[in-house]
Structures are given as C-alpha cells and as structure tokens.
C-alpha positions as a Markdown table, in Angstrom:
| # | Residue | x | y | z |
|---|---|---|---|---|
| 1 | Unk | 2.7 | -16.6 | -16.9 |
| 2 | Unk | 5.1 | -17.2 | -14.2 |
| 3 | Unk | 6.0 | -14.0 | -12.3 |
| 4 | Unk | 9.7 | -12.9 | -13.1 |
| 5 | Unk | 11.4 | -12.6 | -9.5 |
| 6 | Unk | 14.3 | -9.9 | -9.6 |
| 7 | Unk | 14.9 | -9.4 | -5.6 |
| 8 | Unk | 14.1 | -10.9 | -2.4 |
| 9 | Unk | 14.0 | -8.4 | 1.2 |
| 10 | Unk | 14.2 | -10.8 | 4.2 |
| 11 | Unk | 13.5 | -14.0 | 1.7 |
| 12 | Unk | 9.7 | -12.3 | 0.6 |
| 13 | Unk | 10.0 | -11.9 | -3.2 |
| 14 | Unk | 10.0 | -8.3 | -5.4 |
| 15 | Unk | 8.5 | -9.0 | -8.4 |
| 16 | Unk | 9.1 | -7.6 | -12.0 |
| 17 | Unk | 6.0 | -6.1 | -11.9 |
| 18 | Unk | 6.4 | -4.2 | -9.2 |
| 19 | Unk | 9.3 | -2.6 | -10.7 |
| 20 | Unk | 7.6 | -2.0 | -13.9 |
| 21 | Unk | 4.4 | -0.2 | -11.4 |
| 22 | Unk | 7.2 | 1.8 | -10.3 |
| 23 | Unk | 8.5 | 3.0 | -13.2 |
| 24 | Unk | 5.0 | 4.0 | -14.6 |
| 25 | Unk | 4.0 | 5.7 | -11.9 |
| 26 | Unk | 7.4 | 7.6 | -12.1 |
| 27 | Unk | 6.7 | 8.5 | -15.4 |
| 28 | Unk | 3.3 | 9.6 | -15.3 |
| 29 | Unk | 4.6 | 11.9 | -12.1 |
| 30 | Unk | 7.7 | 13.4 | -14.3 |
| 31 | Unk | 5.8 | 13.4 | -18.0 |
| 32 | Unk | 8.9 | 10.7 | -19.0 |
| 33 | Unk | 8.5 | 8.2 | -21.2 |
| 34 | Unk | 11.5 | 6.1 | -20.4 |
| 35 | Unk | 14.0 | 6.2 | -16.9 |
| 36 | Unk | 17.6 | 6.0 | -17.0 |
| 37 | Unk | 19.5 | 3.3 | -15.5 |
| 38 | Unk | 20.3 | 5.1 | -12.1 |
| 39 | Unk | 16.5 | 6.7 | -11.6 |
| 40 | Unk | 15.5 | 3.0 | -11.8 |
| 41 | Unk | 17.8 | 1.8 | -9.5 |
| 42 | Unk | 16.8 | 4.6 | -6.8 |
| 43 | Unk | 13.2 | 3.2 | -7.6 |
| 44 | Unk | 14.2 | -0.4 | -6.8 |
| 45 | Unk | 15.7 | 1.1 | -3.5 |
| 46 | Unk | 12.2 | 2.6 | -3.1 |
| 47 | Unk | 10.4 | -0.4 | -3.3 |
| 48 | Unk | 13.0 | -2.2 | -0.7 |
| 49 | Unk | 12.6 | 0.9 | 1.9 |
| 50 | Unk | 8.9 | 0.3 | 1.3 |
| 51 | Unk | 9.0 | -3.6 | 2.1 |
| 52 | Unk | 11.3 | -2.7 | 5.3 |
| 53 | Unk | 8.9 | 0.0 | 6.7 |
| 54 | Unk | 6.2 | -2.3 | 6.1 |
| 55 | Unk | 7.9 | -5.2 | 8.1 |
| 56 | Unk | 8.5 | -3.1 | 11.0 |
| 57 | Unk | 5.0 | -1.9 | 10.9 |
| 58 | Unk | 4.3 | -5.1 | 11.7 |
| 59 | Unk | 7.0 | -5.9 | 13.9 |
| 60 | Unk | 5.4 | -2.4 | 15.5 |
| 61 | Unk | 2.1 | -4.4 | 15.5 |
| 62 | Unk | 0.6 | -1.3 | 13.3 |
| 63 | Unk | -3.5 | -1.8 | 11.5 |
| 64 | Unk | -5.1 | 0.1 | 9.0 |
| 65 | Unk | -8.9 | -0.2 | 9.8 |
| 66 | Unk | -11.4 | -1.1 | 7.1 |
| 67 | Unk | -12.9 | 2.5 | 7.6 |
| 68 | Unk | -9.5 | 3.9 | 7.4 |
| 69 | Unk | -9.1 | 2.0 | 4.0 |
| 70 | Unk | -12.7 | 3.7 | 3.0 |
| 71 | Unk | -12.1 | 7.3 | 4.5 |
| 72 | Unk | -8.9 | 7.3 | 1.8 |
| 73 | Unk | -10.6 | 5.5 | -1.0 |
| 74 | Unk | -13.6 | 8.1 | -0.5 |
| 75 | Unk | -10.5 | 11.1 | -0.5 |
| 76 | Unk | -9.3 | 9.6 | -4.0 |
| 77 | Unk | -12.6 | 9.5 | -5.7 |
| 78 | Unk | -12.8 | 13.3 | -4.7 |
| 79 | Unk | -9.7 | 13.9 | -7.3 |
| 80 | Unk | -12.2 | 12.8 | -10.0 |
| 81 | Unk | -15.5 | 14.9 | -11.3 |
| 82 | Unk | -17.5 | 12.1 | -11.3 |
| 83 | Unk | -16.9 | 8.7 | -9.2 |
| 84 | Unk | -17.6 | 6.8 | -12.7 |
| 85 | Unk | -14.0 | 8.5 | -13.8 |
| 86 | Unk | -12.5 | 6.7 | -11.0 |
| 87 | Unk | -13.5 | 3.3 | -11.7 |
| 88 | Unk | -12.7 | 3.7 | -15.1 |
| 89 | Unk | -9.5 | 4.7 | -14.7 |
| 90 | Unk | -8.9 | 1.5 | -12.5 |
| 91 | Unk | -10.5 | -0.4 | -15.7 |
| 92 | Unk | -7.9 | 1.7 | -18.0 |
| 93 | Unk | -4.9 | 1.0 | -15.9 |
| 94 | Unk | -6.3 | -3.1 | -15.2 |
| 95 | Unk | -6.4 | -2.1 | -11.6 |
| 96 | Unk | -8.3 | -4.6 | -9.6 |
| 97 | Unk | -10.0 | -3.1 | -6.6 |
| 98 | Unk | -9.2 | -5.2 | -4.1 |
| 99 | Unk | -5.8 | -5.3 | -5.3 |
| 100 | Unk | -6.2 | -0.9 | -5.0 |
| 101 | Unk | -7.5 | -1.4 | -1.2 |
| 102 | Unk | -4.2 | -3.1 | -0.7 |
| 103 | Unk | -2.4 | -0.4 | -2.2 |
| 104 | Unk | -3.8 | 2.1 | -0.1 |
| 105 | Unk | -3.6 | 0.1 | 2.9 |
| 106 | Unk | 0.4 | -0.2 | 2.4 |
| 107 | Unk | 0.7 | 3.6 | 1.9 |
| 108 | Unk | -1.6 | 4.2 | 5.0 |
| 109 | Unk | 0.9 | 1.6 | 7.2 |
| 110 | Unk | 4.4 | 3.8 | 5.8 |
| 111 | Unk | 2.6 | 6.7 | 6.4 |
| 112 | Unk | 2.0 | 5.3 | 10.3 |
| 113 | Unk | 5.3 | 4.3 | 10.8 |
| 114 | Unk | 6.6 | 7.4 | 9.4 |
| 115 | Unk | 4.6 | 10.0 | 11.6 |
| 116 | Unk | 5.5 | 7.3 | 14.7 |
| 117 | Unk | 9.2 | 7.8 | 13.9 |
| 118 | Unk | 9.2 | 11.4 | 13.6 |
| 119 | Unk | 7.1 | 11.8 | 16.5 |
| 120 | Unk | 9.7 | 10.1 | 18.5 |
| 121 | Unk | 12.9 | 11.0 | 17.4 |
| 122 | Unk | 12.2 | 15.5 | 16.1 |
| 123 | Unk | 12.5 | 17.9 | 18.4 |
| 124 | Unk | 11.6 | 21.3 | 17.1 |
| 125 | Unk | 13.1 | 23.9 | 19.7 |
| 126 | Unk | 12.1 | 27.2 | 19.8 |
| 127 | Unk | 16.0 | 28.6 | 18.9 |
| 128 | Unk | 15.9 | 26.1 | 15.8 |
| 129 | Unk | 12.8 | 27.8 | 14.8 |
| 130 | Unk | 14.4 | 31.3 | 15.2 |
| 131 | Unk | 17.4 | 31.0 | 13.7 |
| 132 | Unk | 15.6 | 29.2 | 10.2 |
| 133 | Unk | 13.4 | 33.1 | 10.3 |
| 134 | Unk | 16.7 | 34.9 | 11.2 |
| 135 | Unk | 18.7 | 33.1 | 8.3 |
| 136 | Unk | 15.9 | 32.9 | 6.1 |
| 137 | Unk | 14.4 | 36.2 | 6.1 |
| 138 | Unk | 14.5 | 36.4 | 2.6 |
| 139 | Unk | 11.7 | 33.8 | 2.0 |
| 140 | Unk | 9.6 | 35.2 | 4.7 |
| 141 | Unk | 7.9 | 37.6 | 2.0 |
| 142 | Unk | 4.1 | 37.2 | 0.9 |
| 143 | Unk | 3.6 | 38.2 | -3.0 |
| 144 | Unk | 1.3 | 40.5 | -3.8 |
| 145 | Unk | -2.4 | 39.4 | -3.6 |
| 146 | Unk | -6.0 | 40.5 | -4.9 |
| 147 | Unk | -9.4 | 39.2 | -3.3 |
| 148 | Unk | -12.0 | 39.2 | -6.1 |
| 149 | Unk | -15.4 | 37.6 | -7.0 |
| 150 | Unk | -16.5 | 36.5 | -10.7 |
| 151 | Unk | -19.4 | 35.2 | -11.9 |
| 152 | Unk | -18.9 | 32.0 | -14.1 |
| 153 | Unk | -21.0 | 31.6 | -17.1 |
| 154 | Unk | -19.6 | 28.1 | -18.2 |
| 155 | Unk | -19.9 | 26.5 | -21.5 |
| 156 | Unk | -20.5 | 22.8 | -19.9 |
| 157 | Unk | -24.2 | 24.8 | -18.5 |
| 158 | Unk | -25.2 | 26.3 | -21.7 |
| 159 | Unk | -26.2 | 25.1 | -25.2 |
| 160 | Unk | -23.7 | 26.7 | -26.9 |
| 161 | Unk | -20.5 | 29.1 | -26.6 |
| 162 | Unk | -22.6 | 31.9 | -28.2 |
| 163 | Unk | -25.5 | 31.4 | -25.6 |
| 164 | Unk | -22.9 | 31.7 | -23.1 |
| 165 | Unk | -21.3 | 34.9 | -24.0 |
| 166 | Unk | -24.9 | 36.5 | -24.1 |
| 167 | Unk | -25.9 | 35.3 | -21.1 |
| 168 | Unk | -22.5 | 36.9 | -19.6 |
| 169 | Unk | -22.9 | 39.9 | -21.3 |
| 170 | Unk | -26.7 | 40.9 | -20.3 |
| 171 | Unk | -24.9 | 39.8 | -17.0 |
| 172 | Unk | -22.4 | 42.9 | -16.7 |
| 173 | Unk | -24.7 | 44.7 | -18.1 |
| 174 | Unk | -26.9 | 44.6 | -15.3 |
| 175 | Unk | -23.8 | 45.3 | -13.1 |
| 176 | Unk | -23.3 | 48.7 | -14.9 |
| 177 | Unk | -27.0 | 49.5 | -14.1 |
| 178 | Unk | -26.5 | 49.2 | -10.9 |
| 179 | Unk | -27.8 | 45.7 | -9.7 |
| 180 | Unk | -25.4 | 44.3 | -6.9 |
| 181 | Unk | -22.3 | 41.6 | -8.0 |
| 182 | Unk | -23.5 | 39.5 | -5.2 |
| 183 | Unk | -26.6 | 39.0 | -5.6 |
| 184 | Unk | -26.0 | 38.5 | -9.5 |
| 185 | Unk | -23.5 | 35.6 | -8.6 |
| 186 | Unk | -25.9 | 34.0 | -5.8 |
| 187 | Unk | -28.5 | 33.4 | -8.5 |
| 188 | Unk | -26.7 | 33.3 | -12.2 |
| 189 | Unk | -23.1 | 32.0 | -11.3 |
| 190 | Unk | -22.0 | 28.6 | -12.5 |
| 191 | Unk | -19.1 | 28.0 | -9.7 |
| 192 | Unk | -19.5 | 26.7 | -6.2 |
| 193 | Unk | -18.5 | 30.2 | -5.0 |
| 194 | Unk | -21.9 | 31.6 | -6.4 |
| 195 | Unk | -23.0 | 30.6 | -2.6 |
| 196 | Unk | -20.5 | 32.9 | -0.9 |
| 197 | Unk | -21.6 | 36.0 | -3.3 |
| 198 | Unk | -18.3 | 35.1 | -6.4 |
| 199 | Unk | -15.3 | 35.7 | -3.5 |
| 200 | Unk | -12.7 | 33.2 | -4.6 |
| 201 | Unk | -10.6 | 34.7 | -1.0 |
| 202 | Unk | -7.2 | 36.0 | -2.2 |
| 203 | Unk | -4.2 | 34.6 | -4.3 |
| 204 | Unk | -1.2 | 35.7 | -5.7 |
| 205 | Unk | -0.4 | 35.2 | -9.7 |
| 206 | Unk | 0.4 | 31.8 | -10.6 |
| 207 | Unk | -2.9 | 30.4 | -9.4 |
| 208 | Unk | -5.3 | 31.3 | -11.8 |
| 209 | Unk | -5.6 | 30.1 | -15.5 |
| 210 | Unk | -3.9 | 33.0 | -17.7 |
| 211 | Unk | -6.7 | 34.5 | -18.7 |
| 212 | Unk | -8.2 | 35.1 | -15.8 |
| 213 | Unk | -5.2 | 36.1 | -13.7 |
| 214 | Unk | -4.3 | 38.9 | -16.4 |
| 215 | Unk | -7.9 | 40.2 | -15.8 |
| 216 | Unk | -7.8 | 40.4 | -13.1 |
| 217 | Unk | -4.7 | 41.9 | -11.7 |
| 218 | Unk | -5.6 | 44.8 | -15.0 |
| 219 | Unk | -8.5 | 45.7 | -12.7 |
| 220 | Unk | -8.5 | 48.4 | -9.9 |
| 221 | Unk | -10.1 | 47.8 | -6.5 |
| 222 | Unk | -13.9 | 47.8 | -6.5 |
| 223 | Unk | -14.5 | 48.0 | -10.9 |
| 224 | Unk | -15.9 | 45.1 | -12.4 |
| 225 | Unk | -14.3 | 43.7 | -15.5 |
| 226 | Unk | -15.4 | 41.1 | -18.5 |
| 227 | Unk | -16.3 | 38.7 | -19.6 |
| 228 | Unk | -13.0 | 37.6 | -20.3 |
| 229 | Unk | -13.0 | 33.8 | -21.6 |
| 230 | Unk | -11.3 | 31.2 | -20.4 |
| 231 | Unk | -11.6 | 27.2 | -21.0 |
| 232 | Unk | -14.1 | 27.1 | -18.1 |
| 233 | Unk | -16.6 | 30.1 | -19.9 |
| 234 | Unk | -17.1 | 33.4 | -19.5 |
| 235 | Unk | -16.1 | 35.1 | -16.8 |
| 236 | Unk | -17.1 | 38.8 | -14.8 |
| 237 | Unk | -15.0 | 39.9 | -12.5 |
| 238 | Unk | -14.6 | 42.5 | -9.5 |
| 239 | Unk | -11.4 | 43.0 | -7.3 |
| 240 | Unk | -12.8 | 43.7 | -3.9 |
| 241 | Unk | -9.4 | 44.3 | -1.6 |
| 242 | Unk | -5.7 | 44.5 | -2.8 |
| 243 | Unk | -2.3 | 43.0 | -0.5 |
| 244 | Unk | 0.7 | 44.4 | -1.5 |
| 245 | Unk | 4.0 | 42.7 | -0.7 |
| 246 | Unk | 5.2 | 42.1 | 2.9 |
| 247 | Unk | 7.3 | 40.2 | 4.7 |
| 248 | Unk | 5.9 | 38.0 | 7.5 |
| 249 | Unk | 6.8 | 38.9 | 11.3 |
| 250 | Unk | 8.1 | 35.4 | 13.6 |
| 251 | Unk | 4.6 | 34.9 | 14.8 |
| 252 | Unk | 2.5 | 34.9 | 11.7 |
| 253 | Unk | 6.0 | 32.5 | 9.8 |
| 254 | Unk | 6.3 | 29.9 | 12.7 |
| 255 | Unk | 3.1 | 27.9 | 11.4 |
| 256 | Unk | 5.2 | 28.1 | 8.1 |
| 257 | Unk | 8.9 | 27.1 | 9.8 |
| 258 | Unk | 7.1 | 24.4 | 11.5 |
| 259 | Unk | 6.1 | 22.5 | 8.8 |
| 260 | Unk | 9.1 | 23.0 | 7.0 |
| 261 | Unk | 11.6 | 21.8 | 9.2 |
| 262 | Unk | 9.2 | 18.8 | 10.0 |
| 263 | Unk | 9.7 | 17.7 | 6.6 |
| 264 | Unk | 13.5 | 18.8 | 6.0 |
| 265 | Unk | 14.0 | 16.7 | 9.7 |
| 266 | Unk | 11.4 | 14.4 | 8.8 |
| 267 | Unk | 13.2 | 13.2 | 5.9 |
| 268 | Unk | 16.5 | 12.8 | 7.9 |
| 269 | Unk | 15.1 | 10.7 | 10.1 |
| 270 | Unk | 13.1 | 8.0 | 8.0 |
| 271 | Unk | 16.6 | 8.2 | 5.9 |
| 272 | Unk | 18.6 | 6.8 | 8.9 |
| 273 | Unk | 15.7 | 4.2 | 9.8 |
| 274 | Unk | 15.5 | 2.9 | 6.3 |
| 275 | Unk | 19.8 | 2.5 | 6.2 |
| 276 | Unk | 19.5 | 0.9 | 9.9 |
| 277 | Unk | 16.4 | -1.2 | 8.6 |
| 278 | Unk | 18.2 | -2.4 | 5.2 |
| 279 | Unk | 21.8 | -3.0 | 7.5 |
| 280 | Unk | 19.7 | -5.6 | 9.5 |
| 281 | Unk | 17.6 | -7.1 | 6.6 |
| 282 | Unk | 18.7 | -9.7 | 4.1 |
| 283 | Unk | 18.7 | -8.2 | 0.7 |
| 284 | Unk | 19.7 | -10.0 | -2.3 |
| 285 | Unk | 19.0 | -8.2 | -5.7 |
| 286 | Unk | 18.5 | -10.9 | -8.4 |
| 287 | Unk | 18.6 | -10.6 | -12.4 |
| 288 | Unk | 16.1 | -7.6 | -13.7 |
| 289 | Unk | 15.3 | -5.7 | -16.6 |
C-alpha cells in the first residue's frame, strides 16, 4: 500500500502515518480516545519542529553513538518488570526494532540540539534567581513528611493470599516480642528495601498507594503498625522520624529555582528557534485526514 503523503518540510515527505503515531501516542499520554481538530493540528506542528531540529542537527554536524542508542534502549527496558514485556510490547504495537533504534536516535539528536541551544543562549543570574524565591515564596514550602520502614509480605512470593497474611502476622508478632524491625525486614521482607533494614527514606502523602499512606501517617513515631493490605501484599509498618512543614531558606531552594527556570527559559528559547527554523524552511502542508 502506497504511503499517503500529507506534508513536505524542505521537500522530505511527512507521511500519514506519522501523524496517525502522533495521535496515538497523544492518546495513550492523555487516556483520549479521539483529538479534536486543533490538538491535531498542534501535533502536525510537532512533527514539523521535530523534522527542523533534526535538519539542523545535521547541519550542526550532531551523532548519536551506537552505545548511546544502547545506553537508552537498556534505560527503557528498565520501565518494564521483565525485558520479555518490552519486546512484547514492541510485538503488540508492530514496532520493528530497528525501526525503535531509529526512534530513539531522533529523540536523542532533539534532545542534543536542545541542551546545545540552551546552553548557548540561558543565562541564569544570580538576581533572576532571587527575585523567582522573593516572588515565589509561597511555593518554597516542603509538606509534611514521615520516614518509615515496612516489611513486604507479597502475594506474587507466596502460594496463596491466606499464606501471606499468616506469614505477616507471626511477622508483627515477633515485633511485639521484642525482635528488632530491621533485622525482621533483612531476612523476611519481600521489597528491595529489605537490604537497607525496610527504610523507604521520607515522602509526603500522595506517593504511597492509599492504603499504605493512611497507615501510615495513623502511626506515631517509633510504633509499628499492620499488616495493612494493599495490592502488593501485606504490609508492617514503623514510622522512624516525622518532618513537619517548612518553608525552604534561598540556599537549600536554588537547586529547585535552577531547574525551574531552565525549563520555563528553556522552552522560550527552542520556541524562537523552531519559528526562526520553520520562517527559513519550505513547508507545504498537503491533503490529510
């Protein structure tokens, strides 16, 4: 089946299908089923940035090494449990590998150009950065946070659900005889952090499934609490240190305020190459769906 053509960027052809890739990625990233006339039409501008930044990458005589290529490959399988999900989901989505290298290796060139143009063109000085604290103050806070260790009895390690809650329950009931958390966690836990002793470091609500989160904020420093189950399995907890709410002082927010304004300016930036880029380029949007 000939390929439907529906644009051309300096006389190389956009393709219906890589509208259509557009659009499903879109959706998959927004839970939408359809787009509306003007979301695809900001897409179709996407995809024209995208072949502009990539000319100038070469223009800018910009490579992407074969073990850059694997490096991010290797960082995408990571997003999967096993690396059998990953090729699968390639099969699923009729992804051809090589044509997934490719892919990457466009992202990896935009991304180039992108951190070569900022480089270049952003100066953060150190009055920009203190008047963004000064007028921001407001969003300077830290929400309140808990440090706490749990010990993971999970349903995926155990023959049954019922096995699982016994096993966690002879668990804290060692604890309330006396035998120490860590120790428990080191040598029953079912979670990576059974190596560190349970301590999952602090975090503020919102990070934790439901469950788990309203167990453990219920609990006072120091008492262990459970099992309280979750999809995961059973878990015990203890809250070893407590952060109330506080407002960050200029030194400990500038990290913050850096990376902020980097990405507000950032944005400005590539914005004003991409409208130079497309002034200079010959565009010519054809008949699409």
């Amino acid at each position: 089946m000939k390929k439907k053509k529906i644009a051309t960027v300096n006389d190389r052809p956009i393709y219906q299908k890589n509208l259509d890739d557009m659009v499903h990625i879109y959706c998959q990233q927004t839970g939408r089923e359809t787009v509306s006339p003007a979301e695809k039409k900001k897409l179709m501008d996407r995809i024209i940035h995208n072949f502009l930044l990539l000319e100038e990458a070469e223009v800018r005589n910009l490579m992407v090494t074969e073990k850059q290529l694997d490096q991010q490959l290797e960082e995408l399988k990571k997003q999967f449990k096993k690396e059998e999900e990953f090729y699968r989901s390639l099969e699923k989505n009729r992804i051809d590998l090589a044509a997934f290298r490719e892919e990457i290796r466009k992202s990896l060139l935009i991304q180039m150009i992108t951190d070569q143009e900022i480089k270049a063109h952003l100066k953060l000085t150190a009055d920009m950065l203190e008047n963004y604290y000064r007028d921001n103050i407001d969003k300077m806070k830290t929400p309140p946070m808990i440090r706490a260790r749990h010990i993971l009895v999970s349903f995926e390690k155990n023959s049954s659900r019922e096995e699982a809650e016994k096993k966690a329950g002879d668990l804290y009931q060692k604890l309330q005889e006396g035998e120490k958390f860590e120790r428990l966690a080191q040598d029953h836990s079912d979670c990576p952090s059974a190596a560190k002793g349970g301590d999952l470091g602090f975090f503020s609500r919102g990070q934790m499934v439901p469950e788990f989160e309203k167990a453990a904020f219920g609990l006072p420093r120091g008492q262990a609490g459970g099992p309280v189950k979750t999809q995961f399995g059973f878990h015990i907890i203890q809250v070893t240190d407590v952060r109330e709410e506080a407002t960050l002082n200029y030194p400990e927010a500038k990290p913050y305020i850096e990376k902020i304004l980097y990405q507000r300016e950032g944005h400005r930036i590539m914005e004003k190459l991409t409208r130079q880029l497309r002034k200079e380029a010959r565009v010519e949007i054809l008949q699409g769906d």
